[in-house]
N, C-alpha and C positions, 0 to 999 in steps of 0.2 A: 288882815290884808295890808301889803306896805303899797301905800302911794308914793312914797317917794324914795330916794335911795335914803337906806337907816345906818344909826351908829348909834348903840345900845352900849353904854359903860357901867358899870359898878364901881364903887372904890373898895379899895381892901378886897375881902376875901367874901363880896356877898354873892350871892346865886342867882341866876337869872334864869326863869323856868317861863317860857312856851307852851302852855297846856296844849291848844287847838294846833288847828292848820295855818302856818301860813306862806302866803304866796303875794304873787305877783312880778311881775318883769324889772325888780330894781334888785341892788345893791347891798347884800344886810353882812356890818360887820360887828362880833360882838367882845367885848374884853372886860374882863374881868378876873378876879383873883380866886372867885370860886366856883363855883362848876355852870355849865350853862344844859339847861334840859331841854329836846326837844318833846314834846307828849302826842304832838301829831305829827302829819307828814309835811315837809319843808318843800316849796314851790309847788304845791299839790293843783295841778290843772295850767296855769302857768309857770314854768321856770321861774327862778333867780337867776338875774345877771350873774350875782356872783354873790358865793357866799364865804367870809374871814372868820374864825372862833379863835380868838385869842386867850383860849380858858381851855379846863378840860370840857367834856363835854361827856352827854348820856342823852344816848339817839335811842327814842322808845317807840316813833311816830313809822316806822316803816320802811319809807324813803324820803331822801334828801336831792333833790334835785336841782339844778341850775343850767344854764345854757354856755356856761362857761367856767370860769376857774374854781374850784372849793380847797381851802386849804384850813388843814387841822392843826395849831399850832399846839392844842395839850394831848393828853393821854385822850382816847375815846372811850367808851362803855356802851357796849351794843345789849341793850334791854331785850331786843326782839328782832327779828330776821329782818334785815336791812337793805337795800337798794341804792347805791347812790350811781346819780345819774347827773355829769357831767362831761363839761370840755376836758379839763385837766386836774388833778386831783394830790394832793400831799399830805401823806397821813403819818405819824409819829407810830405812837404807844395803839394797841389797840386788842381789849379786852372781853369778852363774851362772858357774866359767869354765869348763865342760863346755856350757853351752848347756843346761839344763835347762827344762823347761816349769814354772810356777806357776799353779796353782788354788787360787780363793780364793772356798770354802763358807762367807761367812759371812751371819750373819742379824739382824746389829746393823749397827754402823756401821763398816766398815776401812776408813784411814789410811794414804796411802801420804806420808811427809814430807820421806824425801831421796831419795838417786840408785838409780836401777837400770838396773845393766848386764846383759848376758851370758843375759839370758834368752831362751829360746825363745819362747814363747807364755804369754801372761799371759791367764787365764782368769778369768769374775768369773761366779758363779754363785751359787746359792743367794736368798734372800729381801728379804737388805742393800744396804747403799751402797758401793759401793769410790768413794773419795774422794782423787782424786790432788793432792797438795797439792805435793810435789815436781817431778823429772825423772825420768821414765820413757823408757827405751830399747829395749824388748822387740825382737824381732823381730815379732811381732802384738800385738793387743787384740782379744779376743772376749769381750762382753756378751750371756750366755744369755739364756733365760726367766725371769724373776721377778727377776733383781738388775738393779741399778742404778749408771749411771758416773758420777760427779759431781765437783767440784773445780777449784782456780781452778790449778792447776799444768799440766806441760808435758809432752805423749806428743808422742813421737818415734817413730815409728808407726803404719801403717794400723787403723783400727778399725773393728770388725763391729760394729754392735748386730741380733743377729738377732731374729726374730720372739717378741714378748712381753718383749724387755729395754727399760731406759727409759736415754736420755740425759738427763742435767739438770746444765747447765753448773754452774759457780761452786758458792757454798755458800750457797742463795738466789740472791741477784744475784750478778754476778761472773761471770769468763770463762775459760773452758777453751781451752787452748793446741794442737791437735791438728797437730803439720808432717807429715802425711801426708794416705791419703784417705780420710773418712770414707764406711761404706755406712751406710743406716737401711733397718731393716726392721723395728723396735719403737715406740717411742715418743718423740718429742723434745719433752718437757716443759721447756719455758722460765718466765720470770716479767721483767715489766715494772713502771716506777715512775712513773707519770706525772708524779708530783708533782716528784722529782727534776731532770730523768726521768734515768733509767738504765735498762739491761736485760738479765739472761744474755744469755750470747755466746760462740759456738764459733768461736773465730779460727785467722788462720793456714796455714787448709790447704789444701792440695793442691789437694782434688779435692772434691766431696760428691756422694752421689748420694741423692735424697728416695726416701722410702718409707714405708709404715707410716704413722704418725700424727702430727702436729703439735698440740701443743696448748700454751697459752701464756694468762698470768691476768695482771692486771694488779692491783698489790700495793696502789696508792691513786693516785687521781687519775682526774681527769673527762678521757676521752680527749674530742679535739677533729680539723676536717677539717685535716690537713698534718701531724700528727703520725705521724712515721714510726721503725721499730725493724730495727735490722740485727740479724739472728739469728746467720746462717751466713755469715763471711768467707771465701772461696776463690777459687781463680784460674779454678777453674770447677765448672758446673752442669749435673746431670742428674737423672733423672726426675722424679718428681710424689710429693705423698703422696695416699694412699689417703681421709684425715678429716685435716680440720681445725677443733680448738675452740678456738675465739679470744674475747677477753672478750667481755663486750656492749658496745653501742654505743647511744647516742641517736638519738631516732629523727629520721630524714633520713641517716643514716651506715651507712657499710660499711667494709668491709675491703678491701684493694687486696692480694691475693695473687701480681699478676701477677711481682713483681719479684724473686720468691726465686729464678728460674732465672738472673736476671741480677747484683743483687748483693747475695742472698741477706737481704731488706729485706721485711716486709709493714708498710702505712699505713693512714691512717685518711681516706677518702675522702667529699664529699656522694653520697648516694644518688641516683640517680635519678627523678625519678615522671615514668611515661607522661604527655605530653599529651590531655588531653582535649578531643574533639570534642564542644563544646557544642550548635551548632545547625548547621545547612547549610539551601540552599538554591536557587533559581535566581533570579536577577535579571534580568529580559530574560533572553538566550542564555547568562548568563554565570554561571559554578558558583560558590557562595563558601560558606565554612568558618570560624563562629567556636570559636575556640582559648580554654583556660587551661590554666596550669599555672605550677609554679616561677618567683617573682621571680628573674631572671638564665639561666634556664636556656634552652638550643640547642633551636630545634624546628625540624625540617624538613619540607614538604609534600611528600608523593610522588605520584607518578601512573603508571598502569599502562595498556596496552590489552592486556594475557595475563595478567596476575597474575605470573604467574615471574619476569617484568622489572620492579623499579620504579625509576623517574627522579628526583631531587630538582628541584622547580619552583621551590620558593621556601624562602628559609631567613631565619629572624628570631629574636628573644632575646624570652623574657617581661620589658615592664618596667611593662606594665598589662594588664590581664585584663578583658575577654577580645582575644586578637589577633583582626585582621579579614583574611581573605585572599579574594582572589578572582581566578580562573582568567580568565586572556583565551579567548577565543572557540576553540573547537576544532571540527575537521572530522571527528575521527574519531567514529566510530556510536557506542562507549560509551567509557568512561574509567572508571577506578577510584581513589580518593585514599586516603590515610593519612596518618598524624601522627606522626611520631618524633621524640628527644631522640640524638644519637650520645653 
């Protein structure tokens, strides 16, 4: 147990091994030039303030915990299914060769910045950001409730975000590299830049299946109609989400959602306005319908004798207002008309 805040050195390349537990509310930082072992679990009952490893290190003890920063400045070696529970967290190199699972409770921001092999399942839990800035190899990726996966680095692995976790590519902008298949069932928080433009981007992968929530802001700049953003690159597409919030738009514009099952791309579309039936009337025997609406816009006259069925009669473009239409002679007892834009 530390009473005080530690500072544990070696010279050269000697080893510094931790059999038991230890804990307490201070400060432990350790450096050395040869590996440091922990064989129990680290702040076990009380946190660490904070814990420095300026060596590599071999976490055998379970979990590592602190109430605040942990930063791994060598390669790691996870002996045994691990737990670190911190504020903020920095990890390098980081190796499993038993196949050990990684959980990471933290509530700041954690750094993933170089390779990881050999692990079983890599779990991101807790409040924070796991931020994969490296090459991750895990055998999974599962994103709980309340954390967050973010970064412009490379999984090499299937990824859960289950219900309540958030994906958000890059670090702001920027693109996450994912060679498997991603599921959503949380949140995929994006960000666009019109002015640029650029905009996050989950490339690469496999498979996606939508779910959960879409939502996506755009950082600066006057969206316009043709302006289009590829979100999710993959070789294929499934399901829907549940909500989607997307910036706002000026008025006459929408959003064209159609084309995320196809390659994974939502744009910025002219809106539509119903045509309006101005006046009608009978001329002689013959029905006619004056039209406005939208300069350029598709109007189509339809005609019914059931309602269930209608027919297009005549189709014309707004390019002065009001159009004139009028019905040739008809034999049937009633008719019905309408007015649509497809």
């Amino acid at each position: 147990m530390l009473g005080a805040n530690t500072i544990l050195t070696s010279t050269a390349s000697g080893n510094i091994t931790l059999a038991g537990t230890v804990g307490y509310s201070e400060k432990l930082v350790i450096t050395t030039g040869g590996i440091t072992t922990f064989g129990g679990a680290v702040g076990n009952g009380l946190p660490l303030t904070s814990l420095t490893l300026n060596s590599a290190a071999n976490l055998n003890g379970g979990a590592i915990s602190t109430s605040g920063d942990e930063t791994y400045n060598g390669a790691v070696t996870l002996g045994s299914d691990t737990t670190i529970n911190c504020g903020t967290l920095e990890l390098g190199v980081v190796n499993s060769p038993n196949n050990a699972n990684l959980t990471l409770n933290n509530h700041g921001l954690a750094t993933l910045n170089g390779v990881m092999t050999g692990v079983s399942n890599l779990t991101a839990t807790g409040t924070g950001t796991l931020q994969v800035n490296g090459s991750v190899s895990p055998a999974s990726v599962t994103v709980l409730s309340g954390a967050t996966l973010a970064g412009n680095g490379t999984i090499n692995a299937p990824v859960l975000v289950q219900a309540g976790g958030t994906l958000s590519p890059g670090a702001s902008l920027g693109a996450l590299t994912i060679s498997n298949a991603l599921t959503l069932a949380g949140t995929a928080l994006l960000q666009l830049n019109k002015t640029v433009p650029t905009n996050s981007l989950v490339r690469s992968l496999g498979s996606v299946a939508y779910n959960g929530t879409l939502t996506v802001t755009n950082l600066a700049g006057t969206l316009a109609p043709g302006d289009r953003f590829c979100l999710f690159e993959a070789a294929s597409y499934s399901g829907a989400f549940a909500l989607t919030n997307l910036p706002a738009l000026g008025a006459g514009l929408a959003w064209n959602t159609a084309s995320l099952n196809s390659n994974g791309s939502i744009a910025v579309v002219a809106s539509l306005s119903p045509p309006i039936i101005s006046n009608f009337g009978f001329s002689g025997n013959q029905f006619y319908i004056y039209l406005t609406g939208p300069a350029g816009q598709l109007v189509v006259v339809q005609a019914s004798t059931n309602l269930p069925v209608w027919l297009p009669i005549w189709t014309n473009t707004f390019t002065t207002n009001p159009l004139f239409f009028r019905d040739a002679p008809s034999v049937a007892s009633r008719r019905f008309y309408r007015a649509v834009s497809p």
